[in-house]
C-alpha positions as CSV (number, residue, x, y, z in Angstrom):
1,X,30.8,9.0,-11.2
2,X,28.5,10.4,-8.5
3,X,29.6,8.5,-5.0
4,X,26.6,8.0,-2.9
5,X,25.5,7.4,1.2
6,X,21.9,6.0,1.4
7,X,20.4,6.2,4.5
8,X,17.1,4.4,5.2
9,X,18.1,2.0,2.2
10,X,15.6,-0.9,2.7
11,X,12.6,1.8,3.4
12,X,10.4,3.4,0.2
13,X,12.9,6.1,-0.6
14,X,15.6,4.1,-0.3
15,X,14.4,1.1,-2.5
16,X,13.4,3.3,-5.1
17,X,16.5,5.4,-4.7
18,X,18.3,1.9,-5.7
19,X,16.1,1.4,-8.7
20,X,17.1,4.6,-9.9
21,X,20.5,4.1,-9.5
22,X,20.0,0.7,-11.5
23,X,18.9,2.6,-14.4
24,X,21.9,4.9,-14.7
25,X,24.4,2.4,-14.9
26,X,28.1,4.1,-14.4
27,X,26.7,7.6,-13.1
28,X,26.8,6.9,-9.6
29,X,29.1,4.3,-6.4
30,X,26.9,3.7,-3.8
31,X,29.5,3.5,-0.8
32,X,27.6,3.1,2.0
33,X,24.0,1.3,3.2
34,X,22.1,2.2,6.2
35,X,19.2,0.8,7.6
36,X,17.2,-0.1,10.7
37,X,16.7,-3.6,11.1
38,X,15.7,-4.9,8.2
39,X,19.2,-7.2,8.3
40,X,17.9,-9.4,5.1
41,X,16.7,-7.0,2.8
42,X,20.4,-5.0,3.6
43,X,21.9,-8.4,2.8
44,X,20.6,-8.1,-0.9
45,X,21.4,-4.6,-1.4
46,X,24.8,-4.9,0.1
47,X,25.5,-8.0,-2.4
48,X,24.4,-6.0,-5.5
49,X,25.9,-3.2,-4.9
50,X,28.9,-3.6,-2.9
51,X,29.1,-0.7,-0.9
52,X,32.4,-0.3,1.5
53,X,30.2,0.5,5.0
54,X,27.0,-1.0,5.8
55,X,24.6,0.0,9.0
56,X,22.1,-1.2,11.3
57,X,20.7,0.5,14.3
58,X,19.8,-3.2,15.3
59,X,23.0,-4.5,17.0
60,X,21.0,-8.3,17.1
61,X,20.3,-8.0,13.0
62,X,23.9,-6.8,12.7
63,X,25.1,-9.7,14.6
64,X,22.5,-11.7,11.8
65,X,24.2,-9.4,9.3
66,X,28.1,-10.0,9.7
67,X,27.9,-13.4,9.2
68,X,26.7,-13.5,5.7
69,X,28.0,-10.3,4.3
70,X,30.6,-10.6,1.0
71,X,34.2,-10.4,2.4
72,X,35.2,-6.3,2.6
73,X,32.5,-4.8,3.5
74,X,32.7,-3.3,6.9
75,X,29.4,-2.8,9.4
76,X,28.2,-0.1,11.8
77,X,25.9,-1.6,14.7
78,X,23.7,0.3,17.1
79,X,21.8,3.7,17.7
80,X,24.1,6.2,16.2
81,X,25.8,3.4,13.2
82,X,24.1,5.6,10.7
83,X,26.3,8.8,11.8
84,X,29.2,6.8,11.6
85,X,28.4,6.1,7.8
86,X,28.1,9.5,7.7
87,X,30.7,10.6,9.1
88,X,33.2,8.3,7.8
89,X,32.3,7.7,4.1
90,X,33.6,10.5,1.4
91,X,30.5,10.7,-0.3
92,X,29.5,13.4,-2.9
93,X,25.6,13.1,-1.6
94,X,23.6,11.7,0.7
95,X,20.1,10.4,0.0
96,X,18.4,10.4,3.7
97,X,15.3,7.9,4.0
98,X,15.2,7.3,7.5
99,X,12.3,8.0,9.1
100,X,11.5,10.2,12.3
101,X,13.0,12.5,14.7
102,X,15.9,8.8,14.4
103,X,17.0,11.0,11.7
104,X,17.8,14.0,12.9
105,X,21.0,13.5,13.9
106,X,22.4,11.8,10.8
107,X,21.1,15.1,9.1
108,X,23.2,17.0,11.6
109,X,26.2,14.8,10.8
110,X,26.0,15.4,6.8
111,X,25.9,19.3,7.3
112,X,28.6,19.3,9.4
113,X,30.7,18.0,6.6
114,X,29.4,20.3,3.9
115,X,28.0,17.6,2.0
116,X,24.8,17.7,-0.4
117,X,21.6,15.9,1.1
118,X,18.9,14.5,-0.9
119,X,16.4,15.1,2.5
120,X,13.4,13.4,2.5
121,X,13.7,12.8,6.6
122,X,11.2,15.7,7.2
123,X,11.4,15.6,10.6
124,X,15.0,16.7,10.9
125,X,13.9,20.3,10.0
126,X,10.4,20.0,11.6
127,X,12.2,19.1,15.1
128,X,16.0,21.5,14.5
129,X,15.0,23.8,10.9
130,X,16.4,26.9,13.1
131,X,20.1,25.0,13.7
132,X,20.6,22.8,10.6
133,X,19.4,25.2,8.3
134,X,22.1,27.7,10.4
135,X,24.9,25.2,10.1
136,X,24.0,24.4,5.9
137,X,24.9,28.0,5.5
138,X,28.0,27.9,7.4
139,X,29.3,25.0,5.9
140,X,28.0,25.4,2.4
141,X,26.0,22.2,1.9
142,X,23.4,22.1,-0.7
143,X,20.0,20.9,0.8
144,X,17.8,19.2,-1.7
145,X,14.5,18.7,-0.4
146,X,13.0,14.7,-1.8
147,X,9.5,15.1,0.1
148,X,7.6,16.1,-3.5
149,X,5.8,19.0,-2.2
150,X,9.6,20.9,-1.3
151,X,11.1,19.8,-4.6
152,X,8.6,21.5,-6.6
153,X,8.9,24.6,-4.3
154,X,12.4,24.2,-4.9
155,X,12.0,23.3,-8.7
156,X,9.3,26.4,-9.1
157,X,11.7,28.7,-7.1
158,X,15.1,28.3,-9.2
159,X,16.8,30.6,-6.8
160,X,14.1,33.5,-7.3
161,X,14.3,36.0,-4.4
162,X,11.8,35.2,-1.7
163,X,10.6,39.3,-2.2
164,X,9.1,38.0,-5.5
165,X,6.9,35.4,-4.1
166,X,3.5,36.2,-2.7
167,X,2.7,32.7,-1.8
168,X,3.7,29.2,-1.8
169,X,0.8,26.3,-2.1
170,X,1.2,23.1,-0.6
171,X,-0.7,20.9,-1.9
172,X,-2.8,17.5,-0.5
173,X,-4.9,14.4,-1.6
174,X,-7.0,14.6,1.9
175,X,-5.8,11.2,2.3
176,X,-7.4,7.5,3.0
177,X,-10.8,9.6,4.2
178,X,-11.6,12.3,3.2
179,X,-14.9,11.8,1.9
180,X,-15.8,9.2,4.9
181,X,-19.0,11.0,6.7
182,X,-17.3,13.0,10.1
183,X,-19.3,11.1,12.4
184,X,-17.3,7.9,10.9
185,X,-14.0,8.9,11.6
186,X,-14.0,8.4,15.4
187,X,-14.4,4.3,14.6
188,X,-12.0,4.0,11.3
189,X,-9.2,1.5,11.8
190,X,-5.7,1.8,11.0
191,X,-5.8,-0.9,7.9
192,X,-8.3,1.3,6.4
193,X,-6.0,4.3,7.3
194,X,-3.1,2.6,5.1
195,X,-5.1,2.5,2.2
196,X,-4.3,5.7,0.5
197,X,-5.8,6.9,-2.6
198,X,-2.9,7.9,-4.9
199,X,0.5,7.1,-3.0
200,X,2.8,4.5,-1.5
201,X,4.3,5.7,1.0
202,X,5.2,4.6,4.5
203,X,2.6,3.7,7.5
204,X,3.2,7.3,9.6
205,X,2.9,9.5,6.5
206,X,-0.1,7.3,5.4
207,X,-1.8,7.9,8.8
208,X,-0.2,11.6,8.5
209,X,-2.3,12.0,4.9
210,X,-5.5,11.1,6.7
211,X,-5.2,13.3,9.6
212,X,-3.5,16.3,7.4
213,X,-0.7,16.1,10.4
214,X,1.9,15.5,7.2
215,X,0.9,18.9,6.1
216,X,1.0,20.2,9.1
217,X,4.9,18.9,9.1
218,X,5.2,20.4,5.6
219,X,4.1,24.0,6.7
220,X,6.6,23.8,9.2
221,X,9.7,22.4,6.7
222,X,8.4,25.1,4.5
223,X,9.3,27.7,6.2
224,X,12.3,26.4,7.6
225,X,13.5,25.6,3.9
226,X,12.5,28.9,2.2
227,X,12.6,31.2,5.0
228,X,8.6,32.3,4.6
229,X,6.6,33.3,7.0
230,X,2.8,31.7,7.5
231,X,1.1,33.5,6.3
232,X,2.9,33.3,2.9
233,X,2.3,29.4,3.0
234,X,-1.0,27.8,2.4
235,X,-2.7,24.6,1.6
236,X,-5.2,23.4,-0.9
237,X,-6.5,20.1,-1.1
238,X,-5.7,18.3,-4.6
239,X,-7.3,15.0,-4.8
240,X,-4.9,13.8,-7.9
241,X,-1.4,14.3,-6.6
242,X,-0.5,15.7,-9.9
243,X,0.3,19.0,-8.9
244,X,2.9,18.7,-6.2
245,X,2.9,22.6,-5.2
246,X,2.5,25.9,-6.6
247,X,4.3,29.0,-6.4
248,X,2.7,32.4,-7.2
249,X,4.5,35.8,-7.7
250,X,4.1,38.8,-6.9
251,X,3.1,39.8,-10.3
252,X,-0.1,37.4,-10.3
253,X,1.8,34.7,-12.3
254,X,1.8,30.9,-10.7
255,X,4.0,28.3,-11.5
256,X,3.4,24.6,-10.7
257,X,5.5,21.5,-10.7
258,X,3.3,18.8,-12.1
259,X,3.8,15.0,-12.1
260,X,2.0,11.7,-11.2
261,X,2.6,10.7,-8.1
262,X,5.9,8.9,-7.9
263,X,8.2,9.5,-5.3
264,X,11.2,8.1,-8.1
265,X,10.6,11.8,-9.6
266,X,11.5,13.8,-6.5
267,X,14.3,11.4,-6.2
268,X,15.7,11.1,-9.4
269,X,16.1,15.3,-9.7
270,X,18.5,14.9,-6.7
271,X,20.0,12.4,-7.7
272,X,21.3,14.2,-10.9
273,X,20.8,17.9,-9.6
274,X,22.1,20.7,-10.8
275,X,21.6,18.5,-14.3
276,X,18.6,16.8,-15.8
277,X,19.3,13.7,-17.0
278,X,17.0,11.7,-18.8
279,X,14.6,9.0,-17.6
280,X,12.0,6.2,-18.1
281,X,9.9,7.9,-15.5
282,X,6.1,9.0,-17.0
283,X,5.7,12.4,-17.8
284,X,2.3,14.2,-19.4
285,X,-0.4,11.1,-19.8
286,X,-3.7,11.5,-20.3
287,X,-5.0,9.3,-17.9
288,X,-3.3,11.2,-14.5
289,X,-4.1,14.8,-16.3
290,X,-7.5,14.9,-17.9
291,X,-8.8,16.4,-14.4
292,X,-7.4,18.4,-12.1
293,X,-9.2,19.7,-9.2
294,X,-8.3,22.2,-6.1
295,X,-10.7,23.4,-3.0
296,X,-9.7,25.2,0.2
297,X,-9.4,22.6,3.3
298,X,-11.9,21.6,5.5
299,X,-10.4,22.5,9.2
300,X,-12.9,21.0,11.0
301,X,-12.2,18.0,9.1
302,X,-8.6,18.2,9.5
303,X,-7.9,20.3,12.9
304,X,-4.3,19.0,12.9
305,X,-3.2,21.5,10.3
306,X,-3.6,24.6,12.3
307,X,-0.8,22.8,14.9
308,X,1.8,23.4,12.1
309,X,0.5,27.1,11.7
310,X,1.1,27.1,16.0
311,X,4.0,26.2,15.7
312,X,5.8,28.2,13.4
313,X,4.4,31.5,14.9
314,X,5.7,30.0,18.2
315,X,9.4,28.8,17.2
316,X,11.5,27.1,20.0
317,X,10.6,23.5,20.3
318,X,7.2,23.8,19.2
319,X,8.0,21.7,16.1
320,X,10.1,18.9,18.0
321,X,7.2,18.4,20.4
322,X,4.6,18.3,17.6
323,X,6.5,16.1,15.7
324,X,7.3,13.4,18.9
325,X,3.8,13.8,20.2
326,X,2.5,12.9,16.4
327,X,5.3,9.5,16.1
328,X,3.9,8.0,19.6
329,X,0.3,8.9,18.6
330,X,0.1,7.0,15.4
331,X,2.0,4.2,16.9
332,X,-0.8,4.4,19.2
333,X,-3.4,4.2,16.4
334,X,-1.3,1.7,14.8
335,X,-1.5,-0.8,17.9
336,X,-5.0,0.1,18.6
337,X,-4.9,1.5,22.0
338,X,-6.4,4.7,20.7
339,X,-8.8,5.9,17.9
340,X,-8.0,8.1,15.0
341,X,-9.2,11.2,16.0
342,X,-7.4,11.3,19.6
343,X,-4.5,11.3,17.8
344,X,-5.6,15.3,17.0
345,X,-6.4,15.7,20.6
346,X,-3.2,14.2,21.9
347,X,-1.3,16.4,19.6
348,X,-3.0,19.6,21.1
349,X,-2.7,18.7,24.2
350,X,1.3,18.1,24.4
351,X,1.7,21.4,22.7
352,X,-0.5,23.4,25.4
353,X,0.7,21.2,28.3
354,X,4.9,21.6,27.1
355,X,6.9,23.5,29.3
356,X,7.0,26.9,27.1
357,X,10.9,27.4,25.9
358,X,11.7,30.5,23.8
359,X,13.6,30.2,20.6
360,X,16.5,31.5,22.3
361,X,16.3,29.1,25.1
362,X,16.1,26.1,22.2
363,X,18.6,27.2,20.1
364,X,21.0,23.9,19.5
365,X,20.0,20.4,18.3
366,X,21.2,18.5,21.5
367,X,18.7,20.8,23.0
368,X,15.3,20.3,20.8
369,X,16.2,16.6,20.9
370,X,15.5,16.8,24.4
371,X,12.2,18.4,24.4
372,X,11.9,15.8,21.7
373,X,11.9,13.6,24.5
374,X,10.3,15.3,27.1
375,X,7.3,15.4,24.9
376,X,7.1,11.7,23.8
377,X,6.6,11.3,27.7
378,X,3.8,13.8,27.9
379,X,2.3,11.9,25.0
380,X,2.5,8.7,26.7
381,X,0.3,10.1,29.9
382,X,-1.7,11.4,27.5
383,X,-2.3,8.1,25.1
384,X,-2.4,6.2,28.6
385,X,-5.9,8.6,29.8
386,X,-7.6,8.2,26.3
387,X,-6.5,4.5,25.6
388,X,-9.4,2.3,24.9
389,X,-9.8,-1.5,26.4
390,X,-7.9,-4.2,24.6
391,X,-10.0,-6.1,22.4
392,X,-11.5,-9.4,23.3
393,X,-9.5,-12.4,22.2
């Protein structure tokens, strides 16, 4: 039996994470639940499963939490309750949910101890790739990317030397508007951002897939994962979310990891990884295959992609700044103090307006988290100079 640490339980991946592990009853002992606030939802999980450590960055929903927990179950409270889990708990892998550059340092924590991670926290090698990815090879923990683009990389790859590959293809559905007129996008709202043609996914990577900034992100985890350089990553829009990503050879041939879009399959080849264990999970149908369609990306469309480009020719803390400036600007969006396409411009401008730090300089995770932090203040002068009047009430 497979012990397990969940991080980000009562989020996407971690719900569906659960209903995997409900249909492979006796493979795996979930012993340990972390979450941010979401004290209720925890509750449920916490009953069913009966994990021995639960978490909450809250320290009020913890307070909410202790009183109704089953007897024997110990809780975590506050900021860093979800390194504690993972620092604590003798799990064989970690599924990590969480969302934003909050994740990093859990990621950090798991490494540490050797231990395989299910990662689909993207941020943690978007903000600290150089280090993590530097301490997974000294420790000898297996990183298995869940974000569905990496896991077909990963699936494609099977350990093939990187001198083999000519490119890798990312691919994207253009998100909630991509067929919207241009002149449109400067007065789109966030509900209509949410609504996402193929996936499910949470509010930032929905906003993310309609600016392309969650690309962006991916070029950047790309090549922090696979160790490629730019120019051997590129990205095609795919409006069906079948294919997940492509890798092509050096001899001409291209393989592609195909599936519809389900973030349980990412999740469920983690779970079981290095094995393949059978599932209820759709395979080839008709209906998500009979088309499939590819065309090269429309930059002046998306201008946020070229920022993850920037930054991986850049290194240092281009990534953490990018990534910061990107979580305050949606939340921007989201609260409608700024429109859709400022969150683009704000992006740009924290990058060019960042104190310039060598890769050298930025060479530890205490230190990227604090240009992590340096730029959500940049961003905030800069959300502050574009934000628009509140609306009348």
């Amino acid at each position: 039996m497979k012990s397990l640490l969940l991080l980000g339980s009562t989020g996407s991946i971690g719900r569906q994470t659960l209903d995997l592990v409900r249909g492979a009853p006796g493979e795996f002992r979930v012993l340990g639940l972390a979450a941010a606030s979401s004290w209720e939802r925890l509750l449920e999980q916490a009953r069913e499963f009966r994990p021995a450590l639960v978490a909450l960055a809250s320290e009020e929903a913890a307070a909410s939490l202790r009183s109704a927990l089953p007897a024997g179950i110990g809780v975590r409270s506050g900021p860093g309750a979800a390194e504690e889990l993972a620092l604590e708990l003798d799990y064989d892998l970690a599924v990590h949910g969480i969302t934003g550059a909050a994740g990093v340092r859990p990621t950090q924590r798991i490494l540490e101890r050797g231990r395989a991670l299910g990662l689909a926290n993207k941020e943690s090698l978007v903000v600290a790739g150089k280090p993590l990815m530097e301490l997974a090879r000294a420790t000898g923990a297996r990183l298995l990317p869940i974000d569905s683009e990496h896991s077909a990389i990963f699936q494609c790859l099977r350990d093939e030397p990187l001198g083999r590959v000519r490119r890798i293809l990312l691919t994207a559905s253009g998100g909630a508007f991509r067929d919207l007129p241009l002149a449109e996008l400067e007065h789109v709202t966030p509900e209509r951002a949410q609504q996402h043609p193929n996936w499910d996914m949470g509010p930032r990577i929905t906003v993310g897939s309609a600016t392309l900034m969650n690309k962006a992100l991916e070029v950047i985890e790309t090549h922090h994962l696979f160790g490629l350089e730019p120019e051997r990553i590129e990205v095609v829009l795919h409006r069906q979310s079948i294919v997940h990503s492509l890798v092509e050879f050096v001899d001409g041939s291209v393989l592609a990891q195909m599936g519809p879009p389900d973030m349980r399959g990412p999740i469920q080849f983690a779970l079981h990884w290095p094995e393949r264990r059978p599932s209820e999970l759709v395979g080839f149908d008709l209906r998500w295959f009979r088309e499939l369609s590819f065309a090269a990306v429309d930059r002046e469309r998306f201008p946020s992609l070229e920022l993850g480009y920037q930054c991986v020719r850049e290194g240092g803390d281009a990534g953490a700044t990018l990534n910061a400036a990107d979580e305050e600007a949606v939340q921007a969006f989201r609260d409608g103090r700024i429109g859709f396409q400022d969150i683009a411009r704000i992006n740009r401008s924290v990058l060019e307006k960042r104190p310039r730090l060598s890769g050298s300089t930025v060479a530890s995770v205490d230190a990227l988290l604090e240009a992590d932090l340096r730029a959500r203040a940049l961003a905030q002068h800069e959300i502050a100079r574009l934000a628009r009047p509140p609306l009348p009430t």
